[in-house]
mmCIF file as Biopython writes it, N, C-alpha, C and O atoms, coordinates in Angstrom:
data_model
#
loop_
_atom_site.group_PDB
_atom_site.id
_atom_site.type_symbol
_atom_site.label_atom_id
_atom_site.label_alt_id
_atom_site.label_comp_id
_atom_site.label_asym_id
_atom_site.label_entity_id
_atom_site.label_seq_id
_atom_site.pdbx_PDB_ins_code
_atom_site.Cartn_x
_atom_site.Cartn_y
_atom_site.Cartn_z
_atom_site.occupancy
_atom_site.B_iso_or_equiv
_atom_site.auth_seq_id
_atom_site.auth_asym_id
_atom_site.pdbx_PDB_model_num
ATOM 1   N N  . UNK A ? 1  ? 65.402 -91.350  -19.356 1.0 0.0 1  A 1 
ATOM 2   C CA . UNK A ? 1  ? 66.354 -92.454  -19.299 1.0 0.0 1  A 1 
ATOM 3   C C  . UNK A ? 1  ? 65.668 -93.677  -18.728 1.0 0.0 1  A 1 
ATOM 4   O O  . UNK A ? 1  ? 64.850 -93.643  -17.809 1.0 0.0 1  A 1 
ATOM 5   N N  . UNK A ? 2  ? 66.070 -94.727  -19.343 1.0 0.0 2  A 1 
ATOM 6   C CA . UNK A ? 2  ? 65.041 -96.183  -18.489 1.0 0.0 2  A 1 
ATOM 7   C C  . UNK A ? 2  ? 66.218 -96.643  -17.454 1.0 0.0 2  A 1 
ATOM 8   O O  . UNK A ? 2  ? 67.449 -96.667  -17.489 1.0 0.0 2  A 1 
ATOM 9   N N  . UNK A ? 3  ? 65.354 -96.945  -16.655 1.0 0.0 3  A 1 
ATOM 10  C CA . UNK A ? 3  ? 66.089 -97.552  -15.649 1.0 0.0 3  A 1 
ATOM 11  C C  . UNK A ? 3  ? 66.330 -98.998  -15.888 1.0 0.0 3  A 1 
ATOM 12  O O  . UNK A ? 3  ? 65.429 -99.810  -16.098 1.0 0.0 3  A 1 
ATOM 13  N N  . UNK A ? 4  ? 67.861 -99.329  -15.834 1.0 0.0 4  A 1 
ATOM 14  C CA . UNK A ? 4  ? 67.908 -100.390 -15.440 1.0 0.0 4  A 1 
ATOM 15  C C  . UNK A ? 4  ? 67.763 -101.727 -14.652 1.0 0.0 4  A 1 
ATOM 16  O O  . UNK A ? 4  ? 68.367 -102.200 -13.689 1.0 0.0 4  A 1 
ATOM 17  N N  . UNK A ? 5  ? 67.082 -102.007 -15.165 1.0 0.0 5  A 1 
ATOM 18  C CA . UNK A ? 5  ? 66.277 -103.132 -13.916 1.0 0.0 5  A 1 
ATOM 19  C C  . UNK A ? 5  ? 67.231 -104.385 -13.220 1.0 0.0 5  A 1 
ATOM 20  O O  . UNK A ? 5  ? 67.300 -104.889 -12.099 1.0 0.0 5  A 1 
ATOM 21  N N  . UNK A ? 6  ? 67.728 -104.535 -14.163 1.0 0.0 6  A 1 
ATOM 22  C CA . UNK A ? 6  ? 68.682 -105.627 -13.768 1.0 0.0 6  A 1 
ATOM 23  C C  . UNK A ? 6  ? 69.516 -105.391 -12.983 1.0 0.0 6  A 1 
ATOM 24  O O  . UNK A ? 6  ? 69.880 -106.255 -12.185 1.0 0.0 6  A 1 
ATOM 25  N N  . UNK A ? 7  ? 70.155 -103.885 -13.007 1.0 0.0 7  A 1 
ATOM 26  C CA . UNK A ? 7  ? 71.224 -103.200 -12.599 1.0 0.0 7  A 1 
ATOM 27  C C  . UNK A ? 7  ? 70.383 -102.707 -10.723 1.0 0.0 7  A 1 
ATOM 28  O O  . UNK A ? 7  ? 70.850 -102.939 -9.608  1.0 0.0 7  A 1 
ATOM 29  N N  . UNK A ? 8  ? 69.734 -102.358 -10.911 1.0 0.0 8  A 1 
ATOM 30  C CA . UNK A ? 8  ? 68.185 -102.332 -9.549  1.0 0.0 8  A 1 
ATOM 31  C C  . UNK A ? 8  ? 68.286 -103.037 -8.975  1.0 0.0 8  A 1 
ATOM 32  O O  . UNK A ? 8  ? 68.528 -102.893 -7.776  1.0 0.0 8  A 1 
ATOM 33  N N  . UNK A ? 9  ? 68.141 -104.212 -9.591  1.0 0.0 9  A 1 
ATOM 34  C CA . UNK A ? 9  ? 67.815 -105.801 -8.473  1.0 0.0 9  A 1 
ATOM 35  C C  . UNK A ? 9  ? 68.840 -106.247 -7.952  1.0 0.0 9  A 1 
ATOM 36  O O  . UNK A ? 9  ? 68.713 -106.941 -6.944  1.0 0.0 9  A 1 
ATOM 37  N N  . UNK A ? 10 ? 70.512 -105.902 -8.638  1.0 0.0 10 A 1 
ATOM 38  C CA . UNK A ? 10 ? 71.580 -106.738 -8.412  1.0 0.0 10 A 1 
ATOM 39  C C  . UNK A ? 10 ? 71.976 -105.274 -6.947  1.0 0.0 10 A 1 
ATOM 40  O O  . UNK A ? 10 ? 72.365 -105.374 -5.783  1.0 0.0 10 A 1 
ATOM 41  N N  . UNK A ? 11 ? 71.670 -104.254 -7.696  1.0 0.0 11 A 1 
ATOM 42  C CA . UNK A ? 11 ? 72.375 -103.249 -6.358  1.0 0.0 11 A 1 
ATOM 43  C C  . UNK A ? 11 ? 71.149 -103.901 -4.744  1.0 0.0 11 A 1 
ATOM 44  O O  . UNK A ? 11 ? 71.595 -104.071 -3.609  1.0 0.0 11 A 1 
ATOM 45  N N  . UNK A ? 12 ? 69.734 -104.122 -5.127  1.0 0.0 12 A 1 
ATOM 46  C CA . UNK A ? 12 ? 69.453 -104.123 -3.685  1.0 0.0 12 A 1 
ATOM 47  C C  . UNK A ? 12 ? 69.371 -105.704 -3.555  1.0 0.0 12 A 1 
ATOM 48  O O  . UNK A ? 12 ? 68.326 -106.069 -3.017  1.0 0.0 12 A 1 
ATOM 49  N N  . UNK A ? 13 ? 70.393 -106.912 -3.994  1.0 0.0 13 A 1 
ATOM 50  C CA . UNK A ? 13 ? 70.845 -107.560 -3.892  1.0 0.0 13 A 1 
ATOM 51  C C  . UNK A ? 13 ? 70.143 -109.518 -4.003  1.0 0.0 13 A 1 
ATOM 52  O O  . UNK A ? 13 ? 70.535 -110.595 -3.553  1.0 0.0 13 A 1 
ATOM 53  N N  . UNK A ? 14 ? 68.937 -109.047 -4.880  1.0 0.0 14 A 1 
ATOM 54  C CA . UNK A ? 14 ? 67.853 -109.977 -4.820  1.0 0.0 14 A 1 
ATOM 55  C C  . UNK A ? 14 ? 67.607 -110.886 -6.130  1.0 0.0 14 A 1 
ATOM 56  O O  . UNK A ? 14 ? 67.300 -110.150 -7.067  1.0 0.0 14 A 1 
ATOM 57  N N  . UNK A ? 15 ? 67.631 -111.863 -6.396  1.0 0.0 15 A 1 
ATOM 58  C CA . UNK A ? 15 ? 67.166 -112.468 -7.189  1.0 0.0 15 A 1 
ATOM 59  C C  . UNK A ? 15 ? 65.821 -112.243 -8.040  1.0 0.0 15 A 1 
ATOM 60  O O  . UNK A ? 15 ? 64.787 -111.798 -7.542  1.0 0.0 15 A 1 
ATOM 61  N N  . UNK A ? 16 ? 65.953 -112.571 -9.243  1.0 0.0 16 A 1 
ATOM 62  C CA . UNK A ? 16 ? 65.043 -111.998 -10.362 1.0 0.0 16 A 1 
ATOM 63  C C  . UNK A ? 16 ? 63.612 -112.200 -9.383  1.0 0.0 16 A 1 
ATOM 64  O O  . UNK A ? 16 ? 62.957 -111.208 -9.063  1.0 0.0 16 A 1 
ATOM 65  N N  . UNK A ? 17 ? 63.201 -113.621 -8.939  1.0 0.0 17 A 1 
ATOM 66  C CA . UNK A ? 17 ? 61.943 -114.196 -8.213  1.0 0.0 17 A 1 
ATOM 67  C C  . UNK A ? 17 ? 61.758 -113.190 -6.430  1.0 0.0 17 A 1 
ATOM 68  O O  . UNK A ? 17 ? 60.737 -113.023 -5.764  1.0 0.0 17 A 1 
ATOM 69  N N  . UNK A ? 18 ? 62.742 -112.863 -6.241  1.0 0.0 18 A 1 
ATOM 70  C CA . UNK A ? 18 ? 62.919 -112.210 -5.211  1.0 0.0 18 A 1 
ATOM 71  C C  . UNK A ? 18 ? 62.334 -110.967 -4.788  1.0 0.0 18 A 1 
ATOM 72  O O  . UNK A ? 18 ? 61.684 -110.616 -3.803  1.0 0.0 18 A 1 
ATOM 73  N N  . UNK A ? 19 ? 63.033 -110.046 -6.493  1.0 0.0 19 A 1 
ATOM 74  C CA . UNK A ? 19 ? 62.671 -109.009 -6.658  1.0 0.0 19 A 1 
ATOM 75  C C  . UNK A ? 19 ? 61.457 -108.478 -7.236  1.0 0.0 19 A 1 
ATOM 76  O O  . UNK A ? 19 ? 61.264 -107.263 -7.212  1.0 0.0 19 A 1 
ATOM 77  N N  . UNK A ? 20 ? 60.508 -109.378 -7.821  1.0 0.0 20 A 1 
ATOM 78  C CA . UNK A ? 20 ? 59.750 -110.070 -8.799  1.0 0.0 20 A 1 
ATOM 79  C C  . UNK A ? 20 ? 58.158 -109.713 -7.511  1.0 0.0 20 A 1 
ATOM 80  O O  . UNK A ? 20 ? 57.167 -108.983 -7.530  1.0 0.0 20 A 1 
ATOM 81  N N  . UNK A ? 21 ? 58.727 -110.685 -6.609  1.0 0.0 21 A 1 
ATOM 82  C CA . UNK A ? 21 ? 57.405 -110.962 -5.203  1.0 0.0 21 A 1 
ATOM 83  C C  . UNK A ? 21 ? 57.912 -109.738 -4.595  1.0 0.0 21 A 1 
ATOM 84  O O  . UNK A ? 21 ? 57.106 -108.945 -5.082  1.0 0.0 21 A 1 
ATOM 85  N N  . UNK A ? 22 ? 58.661 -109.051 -3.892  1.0 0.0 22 A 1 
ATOM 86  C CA . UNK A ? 22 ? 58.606 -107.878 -3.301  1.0 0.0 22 A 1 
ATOM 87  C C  . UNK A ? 22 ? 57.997 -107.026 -4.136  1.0 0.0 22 A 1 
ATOM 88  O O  . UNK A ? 22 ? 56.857 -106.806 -3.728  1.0 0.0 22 A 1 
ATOM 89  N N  . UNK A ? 23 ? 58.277 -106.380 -5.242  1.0 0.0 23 A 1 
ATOM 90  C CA . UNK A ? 23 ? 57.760 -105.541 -5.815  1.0 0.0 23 A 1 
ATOM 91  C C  . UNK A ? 23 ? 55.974 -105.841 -6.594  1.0 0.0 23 A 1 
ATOM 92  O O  . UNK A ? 23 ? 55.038 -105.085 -6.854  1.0 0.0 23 A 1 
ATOM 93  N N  . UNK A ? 24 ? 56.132 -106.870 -6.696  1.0 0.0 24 A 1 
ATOM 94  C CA . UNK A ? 24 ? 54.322 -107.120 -6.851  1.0 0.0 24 A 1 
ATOM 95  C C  . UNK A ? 24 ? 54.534 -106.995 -8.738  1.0 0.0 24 A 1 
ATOM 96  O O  . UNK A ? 24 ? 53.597 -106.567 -9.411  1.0 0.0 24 A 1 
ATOM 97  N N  . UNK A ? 25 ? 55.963 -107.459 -9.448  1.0 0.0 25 A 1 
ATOM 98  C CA . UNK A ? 25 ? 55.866 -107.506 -10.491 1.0 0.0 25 A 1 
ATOM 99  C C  . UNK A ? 25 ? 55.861 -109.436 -11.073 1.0 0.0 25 A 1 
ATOM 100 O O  . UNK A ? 25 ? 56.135 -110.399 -10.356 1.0 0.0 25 A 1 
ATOM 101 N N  . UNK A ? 26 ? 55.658 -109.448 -11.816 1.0 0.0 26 A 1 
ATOM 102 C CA . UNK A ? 26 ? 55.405 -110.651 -12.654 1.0 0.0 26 A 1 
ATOM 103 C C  . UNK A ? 26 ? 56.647 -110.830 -13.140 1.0 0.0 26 A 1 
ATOM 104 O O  . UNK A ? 26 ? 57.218 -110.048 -13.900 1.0 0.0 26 A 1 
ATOM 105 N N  . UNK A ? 27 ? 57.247 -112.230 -12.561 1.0 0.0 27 A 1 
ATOM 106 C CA . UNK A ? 27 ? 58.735 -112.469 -12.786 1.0 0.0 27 A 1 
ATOM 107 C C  . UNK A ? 27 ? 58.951 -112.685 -14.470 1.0 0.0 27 A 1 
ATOM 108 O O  . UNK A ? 27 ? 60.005 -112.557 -15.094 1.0 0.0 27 A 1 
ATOM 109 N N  . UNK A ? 28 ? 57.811 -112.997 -14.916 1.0 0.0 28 A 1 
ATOM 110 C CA . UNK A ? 28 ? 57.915 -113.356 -16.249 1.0 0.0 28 A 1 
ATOM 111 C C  . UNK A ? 28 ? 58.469 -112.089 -17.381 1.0 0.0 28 A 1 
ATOM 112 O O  . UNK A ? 28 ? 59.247 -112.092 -18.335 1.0 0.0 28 A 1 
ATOM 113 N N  . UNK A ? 29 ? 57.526 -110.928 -16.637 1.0 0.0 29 A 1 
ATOM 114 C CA . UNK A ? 29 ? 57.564 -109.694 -17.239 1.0 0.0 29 A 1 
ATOM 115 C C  . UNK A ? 29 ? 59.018 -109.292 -16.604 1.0 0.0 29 A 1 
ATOM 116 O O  . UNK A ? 29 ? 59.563 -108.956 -17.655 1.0 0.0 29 A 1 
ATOM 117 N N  . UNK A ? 30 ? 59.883 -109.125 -15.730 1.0 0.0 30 A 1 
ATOM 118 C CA . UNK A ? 30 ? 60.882 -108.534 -15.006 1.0 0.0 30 A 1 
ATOM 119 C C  . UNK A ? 30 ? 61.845 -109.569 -15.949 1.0 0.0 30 A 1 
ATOM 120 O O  . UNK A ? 30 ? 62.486 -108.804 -16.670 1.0 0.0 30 A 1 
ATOM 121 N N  . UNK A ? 31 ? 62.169 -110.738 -16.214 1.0 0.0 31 A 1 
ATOM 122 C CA . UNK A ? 31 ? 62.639 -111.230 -17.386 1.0 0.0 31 A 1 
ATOM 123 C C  . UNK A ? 31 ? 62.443 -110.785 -18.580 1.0 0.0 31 A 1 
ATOM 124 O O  . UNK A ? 31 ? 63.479 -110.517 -19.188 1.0 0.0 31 A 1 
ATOM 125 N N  . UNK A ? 32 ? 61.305 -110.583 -19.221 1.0 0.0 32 A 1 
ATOM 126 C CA . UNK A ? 32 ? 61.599 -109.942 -20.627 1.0 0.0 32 A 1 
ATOM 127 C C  . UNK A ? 32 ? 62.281 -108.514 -20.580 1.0 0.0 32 A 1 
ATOM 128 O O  . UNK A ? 32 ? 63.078 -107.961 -21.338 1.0 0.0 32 A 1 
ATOM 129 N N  . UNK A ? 33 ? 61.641 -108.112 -19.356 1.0 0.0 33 A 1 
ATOM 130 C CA . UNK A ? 33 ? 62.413 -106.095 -19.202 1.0 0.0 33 A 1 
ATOM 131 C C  . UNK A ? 33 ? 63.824 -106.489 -19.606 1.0 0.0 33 A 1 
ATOM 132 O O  . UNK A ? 33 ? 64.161 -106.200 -20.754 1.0 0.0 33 A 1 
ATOM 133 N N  . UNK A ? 34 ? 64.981 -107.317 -18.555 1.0 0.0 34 A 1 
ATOM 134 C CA . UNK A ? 34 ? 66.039 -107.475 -18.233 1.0 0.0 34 A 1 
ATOM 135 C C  . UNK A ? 34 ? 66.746 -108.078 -19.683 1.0 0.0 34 A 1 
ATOM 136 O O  . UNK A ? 34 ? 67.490 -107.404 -20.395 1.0 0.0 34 A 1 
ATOM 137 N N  . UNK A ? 35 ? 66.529 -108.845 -19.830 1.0 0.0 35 A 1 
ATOM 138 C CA . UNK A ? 35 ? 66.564 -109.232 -21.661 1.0 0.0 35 A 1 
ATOM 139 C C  . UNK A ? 35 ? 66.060 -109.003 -22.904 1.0 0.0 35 A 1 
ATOM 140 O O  . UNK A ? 35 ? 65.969 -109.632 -23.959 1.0 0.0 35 A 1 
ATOM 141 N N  . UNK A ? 36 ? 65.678 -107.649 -22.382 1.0 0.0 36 A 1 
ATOM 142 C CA . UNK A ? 36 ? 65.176 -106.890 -23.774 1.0 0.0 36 A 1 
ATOM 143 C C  . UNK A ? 36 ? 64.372 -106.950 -24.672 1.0 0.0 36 A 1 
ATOM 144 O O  . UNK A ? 36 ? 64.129 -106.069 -25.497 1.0 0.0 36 A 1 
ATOM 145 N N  . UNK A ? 37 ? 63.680 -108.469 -24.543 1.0 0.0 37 A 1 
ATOM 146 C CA . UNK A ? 37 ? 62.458 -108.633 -25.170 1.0 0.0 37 A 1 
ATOM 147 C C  . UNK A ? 37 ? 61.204 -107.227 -25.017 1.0 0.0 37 A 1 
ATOM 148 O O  . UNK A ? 37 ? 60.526 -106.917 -25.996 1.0 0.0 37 A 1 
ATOM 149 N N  . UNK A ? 38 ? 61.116 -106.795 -24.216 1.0 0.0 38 A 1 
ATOM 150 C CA . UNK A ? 38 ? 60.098 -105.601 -24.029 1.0 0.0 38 A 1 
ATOM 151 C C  . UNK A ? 38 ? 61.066 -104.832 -23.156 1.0 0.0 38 A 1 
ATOM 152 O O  . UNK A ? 38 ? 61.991 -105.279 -22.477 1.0 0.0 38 A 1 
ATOM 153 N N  . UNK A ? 39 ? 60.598 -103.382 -23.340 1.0 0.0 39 A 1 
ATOM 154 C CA . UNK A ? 39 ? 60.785 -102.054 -22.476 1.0 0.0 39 A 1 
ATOM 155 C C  . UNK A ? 39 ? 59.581 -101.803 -21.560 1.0 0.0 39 A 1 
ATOM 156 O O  . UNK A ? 39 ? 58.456 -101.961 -22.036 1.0 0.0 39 A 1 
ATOM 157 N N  . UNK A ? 40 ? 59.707 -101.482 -20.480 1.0 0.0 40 A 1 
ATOM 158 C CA . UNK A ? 40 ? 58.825 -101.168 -19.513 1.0 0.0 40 A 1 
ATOM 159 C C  . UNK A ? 40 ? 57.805 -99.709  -19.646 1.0 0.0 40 A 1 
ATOM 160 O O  . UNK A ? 40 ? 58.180 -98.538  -19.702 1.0 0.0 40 A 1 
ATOM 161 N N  . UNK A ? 41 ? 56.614 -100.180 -19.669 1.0 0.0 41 A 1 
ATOM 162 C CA . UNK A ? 41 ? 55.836 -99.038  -20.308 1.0 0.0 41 A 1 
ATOM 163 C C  . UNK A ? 41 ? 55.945 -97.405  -19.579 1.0 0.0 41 A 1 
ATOM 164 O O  . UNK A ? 41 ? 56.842 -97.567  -18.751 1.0 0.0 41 A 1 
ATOM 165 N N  . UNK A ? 42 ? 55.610 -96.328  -19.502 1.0 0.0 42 A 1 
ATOM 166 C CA . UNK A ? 42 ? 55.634 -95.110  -18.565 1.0 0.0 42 A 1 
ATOM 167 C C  . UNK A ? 42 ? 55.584 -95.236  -16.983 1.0 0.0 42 A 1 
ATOM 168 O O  . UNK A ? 42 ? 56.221 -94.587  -16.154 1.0 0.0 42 A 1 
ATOM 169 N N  . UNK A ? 43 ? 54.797 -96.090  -16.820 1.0 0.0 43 A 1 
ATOM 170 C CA . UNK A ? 43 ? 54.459 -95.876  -15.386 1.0 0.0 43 A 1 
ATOM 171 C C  . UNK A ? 43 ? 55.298 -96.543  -14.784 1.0 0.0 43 A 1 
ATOM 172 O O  . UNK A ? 43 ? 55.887 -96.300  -13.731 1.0 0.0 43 A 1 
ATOM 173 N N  . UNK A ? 44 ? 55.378 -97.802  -15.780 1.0 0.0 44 A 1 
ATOM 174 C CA . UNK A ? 44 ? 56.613 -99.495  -14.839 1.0 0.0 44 A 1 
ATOM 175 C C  . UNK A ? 44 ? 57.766 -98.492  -14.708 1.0 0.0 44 A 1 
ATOM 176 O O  . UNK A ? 44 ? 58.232 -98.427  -13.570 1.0 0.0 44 A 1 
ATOM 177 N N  . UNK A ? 45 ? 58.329 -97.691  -15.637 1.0 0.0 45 A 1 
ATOM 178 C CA . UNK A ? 45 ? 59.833 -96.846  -16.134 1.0 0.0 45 A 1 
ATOM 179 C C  . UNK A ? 45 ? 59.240 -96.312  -14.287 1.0 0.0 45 A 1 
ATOM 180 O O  . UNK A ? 45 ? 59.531 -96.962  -13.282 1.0 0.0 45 A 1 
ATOM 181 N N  . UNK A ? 46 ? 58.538 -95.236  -14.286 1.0 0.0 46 A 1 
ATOM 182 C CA . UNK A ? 46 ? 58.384 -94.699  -12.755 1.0 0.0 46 A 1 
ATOM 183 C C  . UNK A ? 46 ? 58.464 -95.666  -11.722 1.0 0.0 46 A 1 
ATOM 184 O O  . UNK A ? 46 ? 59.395 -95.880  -10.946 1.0 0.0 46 A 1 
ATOM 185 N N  . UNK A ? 47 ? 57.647 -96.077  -11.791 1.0 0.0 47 A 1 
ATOM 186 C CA . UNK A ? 47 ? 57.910 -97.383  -10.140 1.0 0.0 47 A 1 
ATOM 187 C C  . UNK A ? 47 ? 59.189 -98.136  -10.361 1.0 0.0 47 A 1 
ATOM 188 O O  . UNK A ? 47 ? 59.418 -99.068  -9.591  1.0 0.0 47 A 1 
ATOM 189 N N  . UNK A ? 48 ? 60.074 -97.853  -11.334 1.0 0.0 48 A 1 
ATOM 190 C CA . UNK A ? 48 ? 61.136 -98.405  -11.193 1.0 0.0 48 A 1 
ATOM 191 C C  . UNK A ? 48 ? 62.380 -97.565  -10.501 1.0 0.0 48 A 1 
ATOM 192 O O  . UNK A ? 48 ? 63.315 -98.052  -9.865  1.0 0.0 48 A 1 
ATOM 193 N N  . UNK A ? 49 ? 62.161 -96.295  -10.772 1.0 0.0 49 A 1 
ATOM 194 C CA . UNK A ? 49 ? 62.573 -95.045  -10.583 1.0 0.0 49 A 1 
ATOM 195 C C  . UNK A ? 49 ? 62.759 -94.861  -9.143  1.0 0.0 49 A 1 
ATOM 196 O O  . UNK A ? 49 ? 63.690 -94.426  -8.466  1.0 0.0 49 A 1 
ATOM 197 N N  . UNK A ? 50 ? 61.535 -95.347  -8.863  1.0 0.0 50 A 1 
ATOM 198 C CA . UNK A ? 50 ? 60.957 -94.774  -7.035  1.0 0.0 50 A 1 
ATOM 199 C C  . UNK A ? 50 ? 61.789 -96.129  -6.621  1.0 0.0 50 A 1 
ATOM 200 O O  . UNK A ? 50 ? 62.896 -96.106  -6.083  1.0 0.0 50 A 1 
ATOM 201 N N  . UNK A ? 51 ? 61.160 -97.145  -6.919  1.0 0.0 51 A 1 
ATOM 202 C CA . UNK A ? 51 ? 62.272 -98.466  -6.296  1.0 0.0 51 A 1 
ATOM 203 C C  . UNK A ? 51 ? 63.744 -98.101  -6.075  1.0 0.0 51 A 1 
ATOM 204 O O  . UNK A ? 51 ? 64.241 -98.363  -4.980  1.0 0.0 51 A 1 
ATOM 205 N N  . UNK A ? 52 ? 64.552 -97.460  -7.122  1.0 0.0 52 A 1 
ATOM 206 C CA . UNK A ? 52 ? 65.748 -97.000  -7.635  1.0 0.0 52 A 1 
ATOM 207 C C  . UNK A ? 52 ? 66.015 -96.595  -6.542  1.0 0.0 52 A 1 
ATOM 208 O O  . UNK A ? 52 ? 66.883 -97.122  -5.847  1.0 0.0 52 A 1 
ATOM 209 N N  . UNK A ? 53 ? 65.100 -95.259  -6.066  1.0 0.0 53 A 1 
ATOM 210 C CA . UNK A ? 53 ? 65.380 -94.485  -4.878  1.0 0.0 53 A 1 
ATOM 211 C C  . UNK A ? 53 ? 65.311 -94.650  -3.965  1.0 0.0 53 A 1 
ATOM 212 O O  . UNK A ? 53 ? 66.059 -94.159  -3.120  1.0 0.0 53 A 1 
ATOM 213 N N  . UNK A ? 54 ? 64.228 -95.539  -3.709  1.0 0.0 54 A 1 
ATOM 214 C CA . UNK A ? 54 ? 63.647 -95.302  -1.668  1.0 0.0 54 A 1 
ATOM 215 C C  . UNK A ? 54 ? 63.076 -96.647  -2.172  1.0 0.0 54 A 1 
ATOM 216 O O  . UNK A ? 54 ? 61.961 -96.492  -2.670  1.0 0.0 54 A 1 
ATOM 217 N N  . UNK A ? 55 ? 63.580 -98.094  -2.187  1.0 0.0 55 A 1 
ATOM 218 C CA . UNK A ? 55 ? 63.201 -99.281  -1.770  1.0 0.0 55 A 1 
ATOM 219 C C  . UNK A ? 55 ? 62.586 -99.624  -0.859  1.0 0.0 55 A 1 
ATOM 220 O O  . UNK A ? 55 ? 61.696 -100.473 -0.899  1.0 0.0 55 A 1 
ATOM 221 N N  . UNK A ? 56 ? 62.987 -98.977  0.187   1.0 0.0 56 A 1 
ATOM 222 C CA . UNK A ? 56 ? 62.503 -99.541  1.753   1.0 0.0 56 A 1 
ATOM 223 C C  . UNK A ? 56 ? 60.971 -98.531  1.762   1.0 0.0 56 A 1 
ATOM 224 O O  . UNK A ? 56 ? 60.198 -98.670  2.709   1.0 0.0 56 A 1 
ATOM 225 N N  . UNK A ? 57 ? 60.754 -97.870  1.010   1.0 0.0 57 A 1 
ATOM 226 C CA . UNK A ? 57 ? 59.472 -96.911  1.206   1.0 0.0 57 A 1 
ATOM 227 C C  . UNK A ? 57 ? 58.398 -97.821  0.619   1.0 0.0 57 A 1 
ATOM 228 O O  . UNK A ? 57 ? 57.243 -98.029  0.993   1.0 0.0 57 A 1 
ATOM 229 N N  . UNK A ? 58 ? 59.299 -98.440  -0.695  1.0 0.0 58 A 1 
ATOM 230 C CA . UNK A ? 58 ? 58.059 -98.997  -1.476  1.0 0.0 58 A 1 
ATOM 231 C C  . UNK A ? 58 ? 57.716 -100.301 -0.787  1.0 0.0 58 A 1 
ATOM 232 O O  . UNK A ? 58 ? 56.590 -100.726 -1.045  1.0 0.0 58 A 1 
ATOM 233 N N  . UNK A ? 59 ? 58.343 -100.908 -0.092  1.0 0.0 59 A 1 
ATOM 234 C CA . UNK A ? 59 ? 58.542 -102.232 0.339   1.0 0.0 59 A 1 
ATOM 235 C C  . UNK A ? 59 ? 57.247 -101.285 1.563   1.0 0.0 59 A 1 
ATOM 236 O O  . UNK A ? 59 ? 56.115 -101.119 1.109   1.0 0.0 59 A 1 
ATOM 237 N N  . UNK A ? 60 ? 57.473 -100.895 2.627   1.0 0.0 60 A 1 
ATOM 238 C CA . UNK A ? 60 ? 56.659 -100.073 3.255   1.0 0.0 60 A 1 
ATOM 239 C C  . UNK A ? 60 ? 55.453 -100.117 2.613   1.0 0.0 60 A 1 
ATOM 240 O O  . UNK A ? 60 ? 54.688 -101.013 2.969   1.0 0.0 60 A 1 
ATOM 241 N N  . UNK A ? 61 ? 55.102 -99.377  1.764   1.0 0.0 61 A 1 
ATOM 242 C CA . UNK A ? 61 ? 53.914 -98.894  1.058   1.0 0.0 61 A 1 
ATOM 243 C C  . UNK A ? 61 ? 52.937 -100.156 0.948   1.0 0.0 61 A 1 
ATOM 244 O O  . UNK A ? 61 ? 51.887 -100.139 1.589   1.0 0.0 61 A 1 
ATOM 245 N N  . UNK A ? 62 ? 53.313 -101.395 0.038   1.0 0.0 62 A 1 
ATOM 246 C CA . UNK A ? 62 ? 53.336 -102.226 -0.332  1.0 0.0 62 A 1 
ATOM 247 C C  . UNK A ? 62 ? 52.862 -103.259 0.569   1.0 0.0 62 A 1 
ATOM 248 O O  . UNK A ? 62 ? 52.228 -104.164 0.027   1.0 0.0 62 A 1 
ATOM 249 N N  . UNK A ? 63 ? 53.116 -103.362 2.478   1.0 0.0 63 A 1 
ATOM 250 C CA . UNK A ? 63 ? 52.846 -104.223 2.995   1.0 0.0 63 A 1 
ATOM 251 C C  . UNK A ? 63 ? 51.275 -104.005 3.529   1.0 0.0 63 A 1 
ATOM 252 O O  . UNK A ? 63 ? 50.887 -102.865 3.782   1.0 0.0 63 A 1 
ATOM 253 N N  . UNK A ? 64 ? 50.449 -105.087 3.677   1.0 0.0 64 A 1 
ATOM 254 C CA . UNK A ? 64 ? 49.621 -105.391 3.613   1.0 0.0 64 A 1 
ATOM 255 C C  . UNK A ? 64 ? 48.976 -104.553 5.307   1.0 0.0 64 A 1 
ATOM 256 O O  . UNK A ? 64 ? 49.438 -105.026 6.346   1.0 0.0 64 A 1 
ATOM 257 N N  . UNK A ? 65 ? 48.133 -103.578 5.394   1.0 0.0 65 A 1 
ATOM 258 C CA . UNK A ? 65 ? 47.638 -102.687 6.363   1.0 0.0 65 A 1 
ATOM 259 C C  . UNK A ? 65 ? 46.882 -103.500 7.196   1.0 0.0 65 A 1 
ATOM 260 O O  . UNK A ? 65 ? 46.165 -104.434 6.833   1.0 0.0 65 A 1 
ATOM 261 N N  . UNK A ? 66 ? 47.031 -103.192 8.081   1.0 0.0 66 A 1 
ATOM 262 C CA . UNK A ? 66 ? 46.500 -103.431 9.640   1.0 0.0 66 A 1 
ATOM 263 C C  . UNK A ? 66 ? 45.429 -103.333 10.501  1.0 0.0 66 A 1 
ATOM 264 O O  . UNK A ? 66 ? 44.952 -103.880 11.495  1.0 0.0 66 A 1 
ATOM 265 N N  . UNK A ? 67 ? 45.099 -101.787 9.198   1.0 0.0 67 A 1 
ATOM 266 C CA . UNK A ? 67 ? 43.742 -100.598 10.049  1.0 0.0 67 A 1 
ATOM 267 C C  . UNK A ? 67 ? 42.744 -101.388 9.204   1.0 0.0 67 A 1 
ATOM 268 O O  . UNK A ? 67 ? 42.987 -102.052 8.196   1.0 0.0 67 A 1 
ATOM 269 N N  . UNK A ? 68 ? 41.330 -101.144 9.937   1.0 0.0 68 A 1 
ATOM 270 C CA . UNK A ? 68 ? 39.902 -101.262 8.758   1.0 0.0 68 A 1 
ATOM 271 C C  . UNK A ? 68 ? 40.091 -100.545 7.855   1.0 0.0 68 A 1 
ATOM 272 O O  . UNK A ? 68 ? 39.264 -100.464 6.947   1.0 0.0 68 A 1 
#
């Protein structure tokens, strides 16, 4: 099943550009997903999945480390 992206961004409450820079996707590309111009390839479908689920993990994951 593809995840809805649009439906993603509006539940964790962020604007296309919003959701776009947190997630480290290309607002350009997160627009064509959302308007159907393109489907999100295997892996985007997964990291959309995991976003779906545990936001705050990926947001976590994602921030820029501390250690050498």
């Amino acid at each position: 099943r593809t995840p809805q992206v649009q439906i993603i961004r509006r539940v964790l409450g962020l604007s296309q550009e919003e959701f776009a820079e947190r997630f480290r996707i290309p607002v350009g590309t997160l627009r064509d997903w959302e308007q159907g111009r393109h489907l999100p390839d295997s892996v985007a479908m997964a990291y959309l999945k995991v976003i779906a689920k545990n936001a705050k993990a990926v947001e976590e994951a994602l921030e820029p480390s501390t250690s050498p």
